[in-house]
KOLNU-285227 format. One line per field, with one value per residue (C-alpha): x, y, z; residue number from 1. Coordinates in Angstrom, 2 decimals. Each point is the difference from the previous one (the first is absolute). Layout:
N
u = [X, ...]
v = [Y, ...]
w = [Z, ...]
pos = [NUM, ...]
END
This chain:
236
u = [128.84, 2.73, 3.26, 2.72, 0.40, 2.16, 3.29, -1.76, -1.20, 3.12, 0.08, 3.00, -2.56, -18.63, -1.31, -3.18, -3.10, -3.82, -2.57, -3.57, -1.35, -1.03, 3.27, 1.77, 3.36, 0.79, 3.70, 0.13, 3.53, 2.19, 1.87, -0.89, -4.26, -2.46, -3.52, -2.14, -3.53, -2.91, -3.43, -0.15, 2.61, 3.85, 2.92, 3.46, 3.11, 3.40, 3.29, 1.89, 3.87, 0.96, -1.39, -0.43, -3.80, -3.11, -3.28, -2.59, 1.78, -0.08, 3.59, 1.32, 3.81, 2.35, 3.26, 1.75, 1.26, 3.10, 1.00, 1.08, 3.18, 0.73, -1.14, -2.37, -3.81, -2.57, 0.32, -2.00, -2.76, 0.00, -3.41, -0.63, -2.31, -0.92, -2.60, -0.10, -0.58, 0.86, -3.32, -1.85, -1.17, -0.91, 1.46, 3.05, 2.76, 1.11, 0.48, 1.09, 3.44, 0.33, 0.36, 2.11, -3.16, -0.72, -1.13, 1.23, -2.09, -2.99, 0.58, 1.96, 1.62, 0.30, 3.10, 2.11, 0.06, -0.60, 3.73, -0.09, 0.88, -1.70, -2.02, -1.52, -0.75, -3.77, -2.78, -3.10, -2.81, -2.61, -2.93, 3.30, 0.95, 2.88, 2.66, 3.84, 2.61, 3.04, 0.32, 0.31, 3.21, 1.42, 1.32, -2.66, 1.30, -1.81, 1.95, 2.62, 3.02, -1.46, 1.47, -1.71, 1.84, 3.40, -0.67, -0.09, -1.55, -3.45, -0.47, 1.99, -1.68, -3.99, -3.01, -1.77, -3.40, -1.75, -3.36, -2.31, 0.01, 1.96, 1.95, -2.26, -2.89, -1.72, -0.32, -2.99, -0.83, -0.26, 3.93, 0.88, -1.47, 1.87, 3.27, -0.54, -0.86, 2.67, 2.83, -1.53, 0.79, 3.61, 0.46, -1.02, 2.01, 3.02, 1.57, 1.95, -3.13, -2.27, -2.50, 2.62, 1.97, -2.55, 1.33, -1.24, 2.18, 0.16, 1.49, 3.19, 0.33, -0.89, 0.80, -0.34, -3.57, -3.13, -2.23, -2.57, -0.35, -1.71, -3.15, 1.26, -1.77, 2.55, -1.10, -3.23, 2.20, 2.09, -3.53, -1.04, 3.37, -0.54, -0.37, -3.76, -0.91, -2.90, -3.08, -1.36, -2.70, -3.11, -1.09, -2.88]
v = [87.35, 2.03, -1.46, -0.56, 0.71, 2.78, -1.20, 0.62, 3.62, 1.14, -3.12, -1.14, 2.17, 17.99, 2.13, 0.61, -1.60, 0.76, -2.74, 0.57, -1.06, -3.32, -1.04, 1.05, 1.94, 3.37, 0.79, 3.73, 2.44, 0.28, -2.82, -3.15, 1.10, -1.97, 0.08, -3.04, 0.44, -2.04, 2.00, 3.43, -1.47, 0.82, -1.44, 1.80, -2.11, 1.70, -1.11, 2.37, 0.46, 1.09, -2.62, -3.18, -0.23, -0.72, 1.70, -2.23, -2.69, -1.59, 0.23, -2.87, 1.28, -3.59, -0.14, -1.94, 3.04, 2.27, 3.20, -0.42, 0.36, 3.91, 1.69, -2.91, 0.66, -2.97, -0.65, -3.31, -1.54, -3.36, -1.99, -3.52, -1.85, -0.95, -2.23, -1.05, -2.66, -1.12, 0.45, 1.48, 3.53, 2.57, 0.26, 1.56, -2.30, 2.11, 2.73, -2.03, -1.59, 3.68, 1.08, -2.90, -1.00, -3.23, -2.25, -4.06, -1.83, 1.47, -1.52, -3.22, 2.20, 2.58, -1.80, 0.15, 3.27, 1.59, 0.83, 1.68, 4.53, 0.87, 2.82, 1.56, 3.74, -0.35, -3.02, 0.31, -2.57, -1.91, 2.51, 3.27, 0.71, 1.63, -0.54, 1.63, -1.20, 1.64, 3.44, 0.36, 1.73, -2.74, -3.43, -2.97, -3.41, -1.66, -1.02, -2.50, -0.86, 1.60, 1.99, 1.95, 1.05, -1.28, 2.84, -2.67, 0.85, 1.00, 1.20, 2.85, 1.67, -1.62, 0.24, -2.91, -0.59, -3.16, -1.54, -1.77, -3.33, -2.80, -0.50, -2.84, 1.69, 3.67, 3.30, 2.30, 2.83, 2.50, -1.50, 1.38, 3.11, 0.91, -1.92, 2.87, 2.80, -0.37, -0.52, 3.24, 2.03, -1.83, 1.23, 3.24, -0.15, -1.46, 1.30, -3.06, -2.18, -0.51, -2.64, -2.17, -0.32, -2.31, -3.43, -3.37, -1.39, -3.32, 2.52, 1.47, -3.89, -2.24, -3.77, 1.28, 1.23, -0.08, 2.75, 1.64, -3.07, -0.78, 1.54, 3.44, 1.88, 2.02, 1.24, 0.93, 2.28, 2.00, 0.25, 1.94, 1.73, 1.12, 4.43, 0.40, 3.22, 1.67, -0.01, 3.19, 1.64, 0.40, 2.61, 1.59]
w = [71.58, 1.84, -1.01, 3.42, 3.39, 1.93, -2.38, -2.59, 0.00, -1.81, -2.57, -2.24, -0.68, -12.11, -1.86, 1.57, -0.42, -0.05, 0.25, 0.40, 3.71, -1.99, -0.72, 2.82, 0.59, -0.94, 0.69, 1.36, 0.66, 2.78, 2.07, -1.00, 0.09, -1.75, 0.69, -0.36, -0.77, 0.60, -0.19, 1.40, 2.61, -0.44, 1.89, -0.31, 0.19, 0.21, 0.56, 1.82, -0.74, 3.25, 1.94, -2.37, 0.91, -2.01, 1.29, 0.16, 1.24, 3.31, 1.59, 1.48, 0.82, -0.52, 2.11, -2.88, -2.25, -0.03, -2.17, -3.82, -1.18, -0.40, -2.92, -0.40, -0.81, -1.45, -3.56, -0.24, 1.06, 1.20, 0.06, 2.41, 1.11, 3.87, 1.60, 4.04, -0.06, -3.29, -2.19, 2.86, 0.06, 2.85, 3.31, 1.71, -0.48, -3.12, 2.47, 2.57, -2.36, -0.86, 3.44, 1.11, 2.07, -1.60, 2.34, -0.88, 1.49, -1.49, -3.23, -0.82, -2.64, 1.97, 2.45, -4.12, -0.37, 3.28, 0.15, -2.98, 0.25, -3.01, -1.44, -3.05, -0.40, -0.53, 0.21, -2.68, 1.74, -2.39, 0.73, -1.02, 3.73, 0.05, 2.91, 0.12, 2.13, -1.49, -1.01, -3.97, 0.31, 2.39, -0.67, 0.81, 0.37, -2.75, -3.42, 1.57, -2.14, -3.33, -2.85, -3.10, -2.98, 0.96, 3.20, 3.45, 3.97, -1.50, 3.29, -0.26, -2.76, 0.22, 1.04, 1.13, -0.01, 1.10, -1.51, 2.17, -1.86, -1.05, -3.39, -1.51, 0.74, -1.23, 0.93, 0.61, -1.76, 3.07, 0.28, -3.79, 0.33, 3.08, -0.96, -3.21, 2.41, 1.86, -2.64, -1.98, 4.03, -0.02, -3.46, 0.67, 3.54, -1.18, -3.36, -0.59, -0.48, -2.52, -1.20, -1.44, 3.02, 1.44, 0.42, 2.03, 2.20, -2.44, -2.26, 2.49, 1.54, -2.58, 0.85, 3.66, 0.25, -2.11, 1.21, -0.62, -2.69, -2.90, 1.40, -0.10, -2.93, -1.20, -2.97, 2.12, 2.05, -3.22, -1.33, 3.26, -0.13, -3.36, -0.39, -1.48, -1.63, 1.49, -1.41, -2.39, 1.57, -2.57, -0.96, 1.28]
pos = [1, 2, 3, 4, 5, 6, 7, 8, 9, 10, 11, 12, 13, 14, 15, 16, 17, 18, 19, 20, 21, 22, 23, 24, 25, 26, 27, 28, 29, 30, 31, 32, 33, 34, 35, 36, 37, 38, 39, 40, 41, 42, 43, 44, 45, 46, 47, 48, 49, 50, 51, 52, 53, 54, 55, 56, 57, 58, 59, 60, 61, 62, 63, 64, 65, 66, 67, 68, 69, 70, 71, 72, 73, 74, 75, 76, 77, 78, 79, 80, 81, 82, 83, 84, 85, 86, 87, 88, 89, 90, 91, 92, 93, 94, 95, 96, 97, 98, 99, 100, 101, 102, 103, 104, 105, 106, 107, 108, 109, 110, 111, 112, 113, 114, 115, 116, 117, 118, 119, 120, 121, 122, 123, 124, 125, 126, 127, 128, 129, 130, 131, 132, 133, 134, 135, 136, 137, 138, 139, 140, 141, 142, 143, 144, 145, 146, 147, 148, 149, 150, 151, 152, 153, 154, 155, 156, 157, 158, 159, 160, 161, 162, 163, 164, 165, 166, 167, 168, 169, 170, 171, 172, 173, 174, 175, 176, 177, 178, 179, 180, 181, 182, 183, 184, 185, 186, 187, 188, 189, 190, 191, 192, 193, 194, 195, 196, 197, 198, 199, 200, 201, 202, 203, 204, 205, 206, 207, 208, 209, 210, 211, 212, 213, 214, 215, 216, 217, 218, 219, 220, 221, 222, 223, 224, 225, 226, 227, 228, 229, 230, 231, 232, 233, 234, 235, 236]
END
């Protein structure tokens, strides 16, 4: 889950691809453009430089985020894990801590963490809903105090994206293959990442947090992150 309130938000701190429409994602040019395929339908998702937002997804603008430092752009990708309630799916409350609209007496939970000015950049729900709250090139209020590779205040140089789900539970697969989409548009928005900048939040926090948890396949996701050659045409 999100990692600290308002205090927090500056903590102690592609080569393309080409899948047939059975596999799934074909990674195209430009800024941050992938296509996914599914049939004779396509979807286009693209990450825009200039204004930090993903087509395709819903946009939810949070209060809780600020400007980088200068001459700061994402280089890593921070994955968690979120459930509200804890374990339950579905619903607006999600939206509604995002927003700073979380109401506490709608949830016994709800009154612990209804204080709490946090965001992440971008929500992926069980059924691959996508939802942004922070622009990409912006600084979301998600990592807490965090550090990776002796580099602390994730914040300042990630992107976080939130799984619907909890960390001793699983994922979905409509969650992977978006979660993969939409690192190969970072990637391709973004010069300074790449597919092994991805980190969990366990990994930037460790002792501190535990998301996304055992549950998260991630050796599903480098497979889906992997270039494939496209396939020869026969001959005719």
């Amino acid at each position: 889950m999100i990692g600290g309130a308002r205090g927090a938000r500056n903590p102690p701190a592609c080569g393309d691809r080409t899948a047939t429409p059975a596999r799934g994602w074909r990674c195209g040019g430009g800024a941050g453009r992938l296509a996914a395929m599914s049939g004779r339908k396509r979807t286009v998702f693209c990450v825009n430089p200039a204004t930090g937002l993903l087509s395709a997804a819903r946009q939810q603008p949070s209060p809780n985020q600020d400007e980088r430092p200068a001459d700061t752009a994402p280089e890593l990708i921070i994955v968690h894990s979120i459930s509200l309630p804890p374990g339950e799916y579905g619903g607006p409350w999600i939206d509604a801590l995002f927003l700073n609209r979380l109401d506490p007496a709608a949830h016994p939970y709800f009154a612990t963490i209804a204080g709490l000015e946090v965001s992440a950049h971008l929500l992926i729900r069980r059924d691959g809903e996508l939802v942004q709250y922070v622009p990409f090139h912006r600084r979301a209020w998600h990592a807490g105090a965090s550090s990776w590779h002796g580099r602390s205040r994730c914040n300042d140089f990630s992107v976080g994206i939130e799984l619907e789900g909890t960390d001793c539970g699983s994922f979905t697969w409509p969650q992977y293959r978006r979660l993969a989409a939409v690192a190969r548009a970072l990637c391709r928005a973004y010069p300074g990442l790449s597919p092994d900048r991805i980190a969990g939040h366990s990994d930037v926090a460790p002792g501190r947090k535990c998301d996304p948890g055992p549950g998260f396949d991630r050796p599903k996701l480098a497979r889906l992150l992997e270039p494939r050659r496209p396939r020869r045409r026969r001959a005719a």
